[in-house]
Backbone bond lengths (Angstrom), bond angles and torsions (degrees), N, CA, C in turn:
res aa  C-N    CA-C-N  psi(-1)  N-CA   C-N-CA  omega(-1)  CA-C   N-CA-C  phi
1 X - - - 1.460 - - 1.524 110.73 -
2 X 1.347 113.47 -43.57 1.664 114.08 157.17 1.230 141.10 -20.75
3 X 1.568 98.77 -50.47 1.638 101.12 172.26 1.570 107.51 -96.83
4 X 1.055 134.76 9.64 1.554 118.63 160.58 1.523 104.21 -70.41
5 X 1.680 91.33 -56.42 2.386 96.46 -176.78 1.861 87.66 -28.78
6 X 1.631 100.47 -76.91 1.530 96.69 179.45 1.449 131.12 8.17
7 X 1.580 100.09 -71.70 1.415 108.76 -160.70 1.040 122.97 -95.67
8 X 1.430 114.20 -17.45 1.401 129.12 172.56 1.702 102.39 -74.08
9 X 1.280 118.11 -52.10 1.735 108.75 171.96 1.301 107.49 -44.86
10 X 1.394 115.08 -60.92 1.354 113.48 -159.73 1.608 107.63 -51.53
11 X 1.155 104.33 -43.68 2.151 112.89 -168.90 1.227 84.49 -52.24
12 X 1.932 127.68 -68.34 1.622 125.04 -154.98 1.681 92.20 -51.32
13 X 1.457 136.77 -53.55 1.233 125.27 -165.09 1.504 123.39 -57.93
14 X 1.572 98.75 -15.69 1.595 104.45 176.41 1.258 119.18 -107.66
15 X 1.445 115.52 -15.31 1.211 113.20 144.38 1.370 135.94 -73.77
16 X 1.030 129.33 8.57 1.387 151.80 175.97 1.103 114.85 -96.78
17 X 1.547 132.15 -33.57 1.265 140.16 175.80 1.920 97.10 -98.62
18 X 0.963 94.28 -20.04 1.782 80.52 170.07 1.388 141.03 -78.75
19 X 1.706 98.68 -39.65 1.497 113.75 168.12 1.862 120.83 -97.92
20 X 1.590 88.14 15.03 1.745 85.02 176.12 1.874 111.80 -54.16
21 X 1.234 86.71 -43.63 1.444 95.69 -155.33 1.892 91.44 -59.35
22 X 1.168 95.90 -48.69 1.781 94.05 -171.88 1.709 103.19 -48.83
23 X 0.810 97.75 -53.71 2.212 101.16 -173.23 1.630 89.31 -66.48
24 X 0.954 113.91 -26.26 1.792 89.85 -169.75 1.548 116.35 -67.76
25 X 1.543 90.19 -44.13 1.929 112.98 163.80 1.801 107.92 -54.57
26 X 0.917 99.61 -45.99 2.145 88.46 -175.48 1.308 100.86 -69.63
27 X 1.590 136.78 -56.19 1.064 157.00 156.07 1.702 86.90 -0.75
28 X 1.357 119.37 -89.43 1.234 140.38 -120.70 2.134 96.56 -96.51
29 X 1.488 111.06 -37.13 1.372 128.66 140.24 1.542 130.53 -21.97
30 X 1.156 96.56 -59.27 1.895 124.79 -176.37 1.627 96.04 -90.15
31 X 1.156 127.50 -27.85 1.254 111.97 178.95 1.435 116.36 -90.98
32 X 1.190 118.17 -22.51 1.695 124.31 170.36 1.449 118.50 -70.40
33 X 1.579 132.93 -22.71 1.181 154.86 -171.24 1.584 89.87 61.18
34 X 1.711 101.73 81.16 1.288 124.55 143.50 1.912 98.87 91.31
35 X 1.472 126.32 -8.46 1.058 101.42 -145.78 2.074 74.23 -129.82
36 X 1.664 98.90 102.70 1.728 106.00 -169.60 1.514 101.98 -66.62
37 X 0.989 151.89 -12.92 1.325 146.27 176.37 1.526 123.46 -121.12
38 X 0.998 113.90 10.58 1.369 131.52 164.97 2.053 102.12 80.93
39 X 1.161 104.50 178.48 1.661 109.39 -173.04 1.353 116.42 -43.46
40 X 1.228 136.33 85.27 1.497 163.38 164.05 1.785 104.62 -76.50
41 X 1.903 92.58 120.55 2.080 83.70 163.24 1.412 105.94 -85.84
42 X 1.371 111.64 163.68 1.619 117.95 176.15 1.561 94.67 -72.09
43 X 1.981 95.36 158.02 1.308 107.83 165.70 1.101 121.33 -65.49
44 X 1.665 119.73 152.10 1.219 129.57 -155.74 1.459 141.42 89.60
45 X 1.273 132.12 -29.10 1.252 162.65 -151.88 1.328 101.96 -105.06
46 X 1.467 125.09 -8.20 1.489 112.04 -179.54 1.581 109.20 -120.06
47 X 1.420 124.89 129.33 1.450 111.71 165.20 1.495 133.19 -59.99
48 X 1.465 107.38 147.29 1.593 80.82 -162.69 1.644 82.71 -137.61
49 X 1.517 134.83 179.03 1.431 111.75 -161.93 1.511 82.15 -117.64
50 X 1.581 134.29 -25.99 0.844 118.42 -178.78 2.125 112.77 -69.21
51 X 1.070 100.79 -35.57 1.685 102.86 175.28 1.392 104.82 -47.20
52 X 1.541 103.56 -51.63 1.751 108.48 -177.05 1.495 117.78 -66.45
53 X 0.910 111.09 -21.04 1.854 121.84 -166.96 1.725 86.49 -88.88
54 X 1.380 129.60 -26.08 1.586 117.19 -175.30 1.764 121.36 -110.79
55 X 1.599 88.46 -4.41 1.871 96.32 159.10 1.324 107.68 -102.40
56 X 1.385 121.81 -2.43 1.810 95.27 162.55 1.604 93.29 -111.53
57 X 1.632 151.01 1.12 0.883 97.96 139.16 2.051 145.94 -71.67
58 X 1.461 106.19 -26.19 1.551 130.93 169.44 1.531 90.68 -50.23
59 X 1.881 132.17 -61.55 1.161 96.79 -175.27 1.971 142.26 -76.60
60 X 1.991 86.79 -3.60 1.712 98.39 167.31 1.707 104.87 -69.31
61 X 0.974 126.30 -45.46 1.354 148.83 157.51 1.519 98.47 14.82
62 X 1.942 77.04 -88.75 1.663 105.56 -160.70 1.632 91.73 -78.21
63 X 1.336 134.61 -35.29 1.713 122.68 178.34 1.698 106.39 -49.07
64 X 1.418 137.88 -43.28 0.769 142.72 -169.33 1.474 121.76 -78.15
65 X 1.231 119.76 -33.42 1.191 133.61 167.30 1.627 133.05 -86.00
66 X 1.676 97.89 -12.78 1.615 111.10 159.30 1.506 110.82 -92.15
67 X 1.193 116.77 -26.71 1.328 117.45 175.30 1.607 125.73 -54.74
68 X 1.682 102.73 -30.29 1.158 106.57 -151.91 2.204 104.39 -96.84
């Protein structure tokens, strides 16, 4: 009967280290009022030079290929 106590502690101890991370995230979720990483802008909304450096090449792209 010893080694069940055993194994059954041991599982809760590894389940404990397994779902920390999950409770730490709801935890941390519920404490922001809804927003888990705190004030974030949506994607898109930021200039970025590489975004810009790949719509003027896409628009040499398409200049070159209407041209022709």
């Amino acid at each position: 009967m010893g080694g069940v106590i055993e194994l059954v502690v041991l599982m809760l101890v590894i389940a404990i280290f397994a779902f920390a991370p999950l409770g730490y995230f709801i935890y941390m979720y519920t404490m922001k009022n809804g927003e888990p990483f705190g004030d974030i802008e949506p994607h898109g909304d930021s200039e970025s030079p590489l975004l810009n450096a790949v719509a003027k090449a896409i628009d040499m792209v398409k200049g070159k290929l209407g041209k022709s």
